[in-house]
Every structure is written in structure tokens, then in C-alpha cells.
N, C-alpha and C positions, 0 to 999 in steps of 0.2 A: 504494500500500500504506500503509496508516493507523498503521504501529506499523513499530519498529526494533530489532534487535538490538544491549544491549551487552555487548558485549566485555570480559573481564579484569574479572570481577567479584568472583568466588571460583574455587576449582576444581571444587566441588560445585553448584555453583550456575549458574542460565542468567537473565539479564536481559532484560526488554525491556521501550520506549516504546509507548504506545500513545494515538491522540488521536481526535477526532472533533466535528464541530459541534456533536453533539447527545448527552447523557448515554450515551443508547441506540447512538449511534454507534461512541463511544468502548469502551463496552462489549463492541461485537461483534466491536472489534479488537485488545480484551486476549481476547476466546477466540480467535482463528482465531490469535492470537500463539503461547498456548498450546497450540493444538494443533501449528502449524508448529515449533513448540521438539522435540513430540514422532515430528512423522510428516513423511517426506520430499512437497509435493504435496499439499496439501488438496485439490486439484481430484479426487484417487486417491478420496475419503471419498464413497460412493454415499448416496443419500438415503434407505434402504430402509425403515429404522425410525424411530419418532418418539415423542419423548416430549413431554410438557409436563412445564415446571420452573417452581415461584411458592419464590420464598424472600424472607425479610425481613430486616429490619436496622435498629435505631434511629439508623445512622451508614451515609450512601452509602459510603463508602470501603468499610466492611466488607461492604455489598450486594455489590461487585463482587470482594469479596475469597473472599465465601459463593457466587457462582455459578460462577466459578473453579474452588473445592473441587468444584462438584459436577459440573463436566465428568471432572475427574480418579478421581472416586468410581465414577461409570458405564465410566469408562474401566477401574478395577480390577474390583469389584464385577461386571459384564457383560461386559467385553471389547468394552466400544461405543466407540465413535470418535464422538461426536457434534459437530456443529456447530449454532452459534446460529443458526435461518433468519429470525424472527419474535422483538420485544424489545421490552417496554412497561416503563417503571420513572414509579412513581406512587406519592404519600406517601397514607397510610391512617393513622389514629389514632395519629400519631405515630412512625409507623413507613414505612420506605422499601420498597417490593416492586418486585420484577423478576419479573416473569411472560413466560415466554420458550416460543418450541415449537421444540425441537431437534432434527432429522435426523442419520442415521447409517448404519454397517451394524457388524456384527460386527467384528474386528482380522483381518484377511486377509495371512499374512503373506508371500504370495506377492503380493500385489498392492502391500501397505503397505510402505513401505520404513520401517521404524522408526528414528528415531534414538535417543533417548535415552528413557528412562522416568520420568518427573516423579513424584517422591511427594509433593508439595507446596507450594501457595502459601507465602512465608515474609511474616510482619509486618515483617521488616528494611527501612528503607527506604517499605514497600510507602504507596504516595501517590495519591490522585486531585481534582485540583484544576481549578478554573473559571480558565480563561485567556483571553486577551482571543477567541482564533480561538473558542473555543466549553469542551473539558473534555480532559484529559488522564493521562494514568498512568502512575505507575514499579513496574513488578511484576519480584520476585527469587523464581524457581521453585527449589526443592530438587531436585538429582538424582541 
């Protein structure tokens, strides 16, 4: 598992690590963190619906900070549970883009076991840095 839960961070708040060799790695383990913060069991999360997601950013940190937000936007907005399946991040005129194709199904709450419901990535803290294994992230979710 590519990412860690911390503990005793606020009381409103959920923490977690997350790393990977590769940008793109890294990234697909601060979302499946994020979801795991929010649903008991990703494996529960059926692949039924699909979206593509392209968002930008003049700053990587804030790329993963804007793809973040928009798991959680589909998550209110639709009641979709999406997961990252496919994840390309490539600099364009000056600018960072994550172009992703995300899978899901509806919020089934017979099947989901919900934990908590995130309204938000917070900037406190929130980090993503080149280390020597390859990239890594400190994300503090709002709940």
C-alpha cells in the first residue's frame, strides 16, 4: 500500500502519506488514500461509470491538490465514488496537466460502508516533493 494514515492530527481533520516512483504513481495513491479516508474497501467501488478528468496547474503540488478536489466534487455533485484507473501528468505551455480516466458507480449505501465524508482538501501543511525513492505527499483532508 503506497500511502499511510496519520494519526492525531486535528479532530476535524484526516491525514495521510502518500508516495510513488513515478509523479503519476504517487498521485494514484493520494486518490485511492482519499477515497479509503472516505469508504470502508475500495475493492467495494464497481467500475460501472467512467469519466475523463484533464485539469491544470502552473505549480505540480497544486495539480494534485486540483485532482483531489475533483474526486470529492463528483463525489458530492453525482454521488460517484470514482477511482483513478489510467494517469498521465505532462507540462504544456507552462502549465502542469493530469489527464486521468476515472471509474466508479453511484454511492450504494448498502454495499459502501461509509466512513466519514471529506469536504475538502486543506493547503495546511499540504506538500509534494521529489525524494530520493522517486515523489511523495503530505495531504490534511477536512471532515
Amino acid at each position: 500500500m503506497p500511502f499511510e494514515y496519520i494519526d492525531e492530527i486535528a479532530i476535524a481533520d484526516a491525514a495521510f502519506r502518500a508516495w510513488g516512483k513515478t509523479i503519476e504513481e504517487m498521485f494514484l495513491a493520494a486518490c485511492d488514500a482519499l477515497l479509503g479516508v472516505m469508504v470502508e474497501g475500495l475493492e467495494t467501488i464497481e467500475p460501472a461509470e467512467e469519466r475523463q478528468i484533464e485539469i491544470g496547474s502552473s505549480a505540480l503540488d497544486m495539480l494534485l491538490f486540483n485532482l483531489l478536489q475533483e474526486i470529492i466534487f463528483f463525489k458530492d455533485a453525482e454521488q460517484l465514488l470514482l477511482r483513478i484507473q489510467k494517469l498521465t501528468v505532462s507540462s504544456r505551455d507552462a502549465q502542469y496537466v493530469a489527464t486521468a480516466t476515472a471509474r466508479g458507480e453511484p454511492i450504494d449505501r448498502g454495499r459502501h460502508e461509509l466512513l466519514v465524508d471529506v469536504k475538502a482538501v486543506t493547503l495546511h501543511r499540504f506538500q509534494v516533493e521529489q525524494i530520493p525513492e522517486g515523489w511523495e505527499s503530505f495531504v490534511i483532508l477536512d471532515i
